[in-house]
N, C-alpha and C positions, 0 to 999 in steps of 0.2 A: 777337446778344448778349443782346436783349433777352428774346428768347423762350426762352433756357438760362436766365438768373433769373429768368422766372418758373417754367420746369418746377424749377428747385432751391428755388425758396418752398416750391413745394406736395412737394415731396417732404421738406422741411424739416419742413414741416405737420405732414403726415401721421405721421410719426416720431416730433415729439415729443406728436400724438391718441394715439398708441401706447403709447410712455414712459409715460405721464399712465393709458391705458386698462388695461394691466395691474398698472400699481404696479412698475414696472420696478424703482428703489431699494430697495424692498425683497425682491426677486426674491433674492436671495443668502443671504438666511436660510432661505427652500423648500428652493434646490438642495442645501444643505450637510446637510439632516439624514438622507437617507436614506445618502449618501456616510460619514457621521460612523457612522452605524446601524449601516454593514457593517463598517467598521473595527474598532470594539469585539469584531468576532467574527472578522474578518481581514482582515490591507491587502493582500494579494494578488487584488487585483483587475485583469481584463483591461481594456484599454483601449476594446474597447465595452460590457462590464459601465457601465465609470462613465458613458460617453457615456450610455449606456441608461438610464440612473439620472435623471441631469441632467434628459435629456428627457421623463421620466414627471412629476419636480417640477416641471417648465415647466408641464407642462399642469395638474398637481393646484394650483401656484399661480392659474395664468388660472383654472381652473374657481373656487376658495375665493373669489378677489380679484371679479372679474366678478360673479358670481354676489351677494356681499355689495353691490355698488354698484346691481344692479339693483335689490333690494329693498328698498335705502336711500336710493333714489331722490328719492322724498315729501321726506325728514328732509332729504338731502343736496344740496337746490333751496334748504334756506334757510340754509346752512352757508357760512362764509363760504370758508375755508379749502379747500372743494370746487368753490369759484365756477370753476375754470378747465378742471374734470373735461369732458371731450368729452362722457360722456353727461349731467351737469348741463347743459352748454350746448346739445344737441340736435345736435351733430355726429356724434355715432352714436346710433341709434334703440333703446329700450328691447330690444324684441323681436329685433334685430340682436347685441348685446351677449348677452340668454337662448341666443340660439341658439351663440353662440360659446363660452358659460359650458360648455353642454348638452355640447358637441360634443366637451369637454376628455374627457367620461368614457371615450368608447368610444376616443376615442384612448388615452385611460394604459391600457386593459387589453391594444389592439391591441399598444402598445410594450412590455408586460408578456409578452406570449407571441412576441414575436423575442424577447425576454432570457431567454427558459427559463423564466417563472416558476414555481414551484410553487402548490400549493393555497394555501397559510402565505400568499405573496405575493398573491393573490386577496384572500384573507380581511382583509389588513391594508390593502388599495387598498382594499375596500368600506368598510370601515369607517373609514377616513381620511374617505372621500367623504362617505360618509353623516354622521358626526357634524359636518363644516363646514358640510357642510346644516340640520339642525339648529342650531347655532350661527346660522348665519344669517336663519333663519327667525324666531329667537323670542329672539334676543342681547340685545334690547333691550324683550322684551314678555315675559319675565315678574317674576314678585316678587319673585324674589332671585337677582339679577343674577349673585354670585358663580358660583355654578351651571354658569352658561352659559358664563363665562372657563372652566372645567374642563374642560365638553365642547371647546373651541376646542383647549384645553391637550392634551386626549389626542387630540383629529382630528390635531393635528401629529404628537404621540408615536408613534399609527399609522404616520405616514411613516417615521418613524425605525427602527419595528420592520419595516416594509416593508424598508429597505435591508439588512438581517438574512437575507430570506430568499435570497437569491443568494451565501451566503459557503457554504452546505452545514455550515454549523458550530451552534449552540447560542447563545443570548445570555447574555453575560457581567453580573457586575458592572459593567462599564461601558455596559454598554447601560441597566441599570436605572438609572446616574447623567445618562445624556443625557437620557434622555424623562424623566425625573421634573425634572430642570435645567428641560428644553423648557415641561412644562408649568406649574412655579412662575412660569416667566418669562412665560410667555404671560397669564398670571392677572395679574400685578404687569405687563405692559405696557397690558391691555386693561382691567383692574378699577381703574387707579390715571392710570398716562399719557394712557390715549387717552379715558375718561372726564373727565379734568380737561380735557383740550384741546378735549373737546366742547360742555363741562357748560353754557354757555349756553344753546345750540341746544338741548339735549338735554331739560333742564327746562323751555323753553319750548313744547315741541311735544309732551310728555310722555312720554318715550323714559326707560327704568328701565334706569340704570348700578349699578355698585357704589360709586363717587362719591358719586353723588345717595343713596344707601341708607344711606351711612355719614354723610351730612347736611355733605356740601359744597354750598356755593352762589353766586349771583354777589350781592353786596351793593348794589354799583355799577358800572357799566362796564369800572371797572381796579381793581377788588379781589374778589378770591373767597375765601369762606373754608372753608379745607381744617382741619375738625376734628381733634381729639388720635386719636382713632380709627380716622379715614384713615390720618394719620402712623404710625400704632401696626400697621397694616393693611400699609403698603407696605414699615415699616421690620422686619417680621418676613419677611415674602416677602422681601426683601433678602438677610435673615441666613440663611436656607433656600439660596439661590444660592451664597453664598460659601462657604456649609457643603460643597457637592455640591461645586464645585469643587476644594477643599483634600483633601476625601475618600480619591480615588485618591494623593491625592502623599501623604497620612498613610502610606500602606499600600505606596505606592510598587506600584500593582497593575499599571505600565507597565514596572516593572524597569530604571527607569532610572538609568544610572552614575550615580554622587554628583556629577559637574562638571552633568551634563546633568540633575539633579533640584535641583540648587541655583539653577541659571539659570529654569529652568521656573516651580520656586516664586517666586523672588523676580517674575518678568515678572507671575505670577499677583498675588502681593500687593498688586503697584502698581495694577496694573488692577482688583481688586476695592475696592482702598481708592479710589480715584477714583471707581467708577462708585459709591460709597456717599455719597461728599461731593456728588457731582450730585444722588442721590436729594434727599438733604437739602435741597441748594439749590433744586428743583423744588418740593416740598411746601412748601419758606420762599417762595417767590415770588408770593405771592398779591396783591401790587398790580402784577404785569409777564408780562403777559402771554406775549409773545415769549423772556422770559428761563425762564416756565416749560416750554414746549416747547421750546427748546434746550434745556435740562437736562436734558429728559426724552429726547430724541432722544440725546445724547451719553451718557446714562445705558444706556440699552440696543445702543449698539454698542458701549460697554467691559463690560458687562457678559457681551455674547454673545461678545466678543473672549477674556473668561478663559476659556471655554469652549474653544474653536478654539486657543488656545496651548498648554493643558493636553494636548494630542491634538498639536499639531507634530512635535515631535521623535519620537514612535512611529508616524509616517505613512510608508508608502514612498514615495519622494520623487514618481514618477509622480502618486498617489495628491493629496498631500500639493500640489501645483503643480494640480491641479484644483481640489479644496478652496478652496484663497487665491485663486485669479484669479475663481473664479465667485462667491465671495464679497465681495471688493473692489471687484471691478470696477462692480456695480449699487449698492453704497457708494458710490462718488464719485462718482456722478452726483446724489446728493442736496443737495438746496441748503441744506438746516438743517446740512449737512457744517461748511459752508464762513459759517456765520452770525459764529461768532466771529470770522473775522478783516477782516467789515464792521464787528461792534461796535464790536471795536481801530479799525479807520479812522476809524470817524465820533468817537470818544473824542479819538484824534490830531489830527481837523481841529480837534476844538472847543479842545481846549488850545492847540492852536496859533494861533487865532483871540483865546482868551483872552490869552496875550502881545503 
């Protein structure tokens, strides 16, 4: 009995070394854009097309993700919020991690030629590859930061045009509203969220954000302050997203019945007006730390969610049931998920305390 929990610790272990080594959580924003990619030009996709698809973004995510942690290594040893990273902790070894990052490449091309690819598909897998390299390299070491959120912004857009090339069709309108969505979001998640969330460490070790550029800073321990210009910064990238999104329903470029364009837009509204009062509340929260990264967390999966709704209803349902599970599913394994409803609890004990 004894010796079956111990082998279930460590396979326990090892699982959540894994969870933690790839960025599993957010594994589901990778899978869905080459999928979203091919849709915009047709959902008649066979059932190992998408498998095929999936397992190309596994790998171009482990390779982006990995790859980013090795050479953030230095920065992400004195990071607090990296403290439990397997490779911060020394449970996997630098050069073990390169080599796993390394290994993603020849596998996405391997899985690229069983899927048929074309030349188009090549050309948009290199240069996926290549600009997250890029991105990675020098994300945080050059002068103007913004820059380097753009390269990340179109290394994603690539994947998105990558899922384009298996349809045998043309990219639409809607293809030019995903990646250009992909990349405003990536800029306003990397240039504005993950810069604020860093921005201690980041100033302290001398790492060049868009944050730090637009002259945020930490004051004291639990206040930072986020200039008119960040705000001015993040709340125009906002307005760019909800623009894109409404875009297609203006024009109704999905041909969708009046029942089924009325439900879509209102779903859309709610969730864009949401993910705009988060922004707000993220950028407001400069003496609360924890309440800023929630906001910020819960800001980019309503926001990525208007996206993913506006595409529901014009999915084939095959299609459409891939989409959602591979999406979700590395969603609720996230623990900033599930933040508000410890907030609520400990708010509950203390009132209840307070009576």
């Amino acid at each position: 009995m004894n010796l079956a929990c111990s082998w279930l610790k460590i396979i326990w272990q090892e699982l959540v070394n894994l969870y933690m080594f790839i960025r599993f959580s957010v594994l589901g924003f990778t899978v869905i854009l080459p999928l979203l990619g091919a849709a915009t030009v047709s959902t008649q996709l066979t059932s190992p097309q998408i498998i095929g698809l999936i397992f190309v973004a596994i790998a171009f995510h482990n390779f982006t993700y990995v790859l980013n942690d090795v050479i953030d290594l230095p920065l992400d040893r004195t990071e607090p919020i990296r403290a439990k990273s397997p490779l911060v902790q020394g449970r996997i070894q630098p050069w073990e991690a390169l080599a796993f990052a390394l290994f993603q490449i020849p596998l996405a091309f391997v899985l690229t030629a069983l899927l048929g690819g074309n030349l188009f598909a090549y050309e948009m897998l290199s240069i996926g590859l290549g600009l997250m390299s890029a991105y990675n390299l020098w994300g945080k070491r050059t002068v103007f930061p913004p820059l380097t959120d753009v390269v990340q912004g179109l290394g994603w857009g690539a994947l998105v045009m990558y899922g384009t090339a298996f349809t045998f069709g043309r990219p639409t309108n809607l293809t030019g509203v995903v990646i250009t969505f992909v990349v405003v979001f990536i800029v306003l998640l990397n240039g504005v969220h993950g810069s604020l969330r860093d921005l201690d460490n980041d100033r302290r070790y001398g790492a060049s954000t868009t944050a730090i550029l637009l002259g945020a800073r930490i004051q004291d321990p639990t206040d930072i302050i986020i200039p008119p210009l960040l705000v001015i910064y993040a709340l125009t990238l906002q307005a760019l997203l909800i623009g894109l999104v409404l875009l297609p329903l203006v024009y109704n470029w999905f041909n969708y019945s009046p029942k089924v364009w009325l439900i879509t837009t209102s779903v859309v509204l709610i969730l864009t007006l949401l993910s705009l009062i988060l922004l707000i509340i993220c950028v407001r929260s400069k003496n609360n730390y924890s309440h800023l990264v929630l906001a910020g967390t819960w800001h980019a999966v309503l926001s990525l969610s208007s996206l993913l709704v506006l595409f529901v209803p014009y999915l084939e349902p095959k299609l459409r049931l891939f989409i959602l599970t591979m999406y979700c599913l590395p969603l609720l394994t996230s623990v900033w998920l599930y933040m508000p409803i410890g907030l609520w609890w400990q708010s509950w004990r203390a009132m209840r305390k307070g009576c």
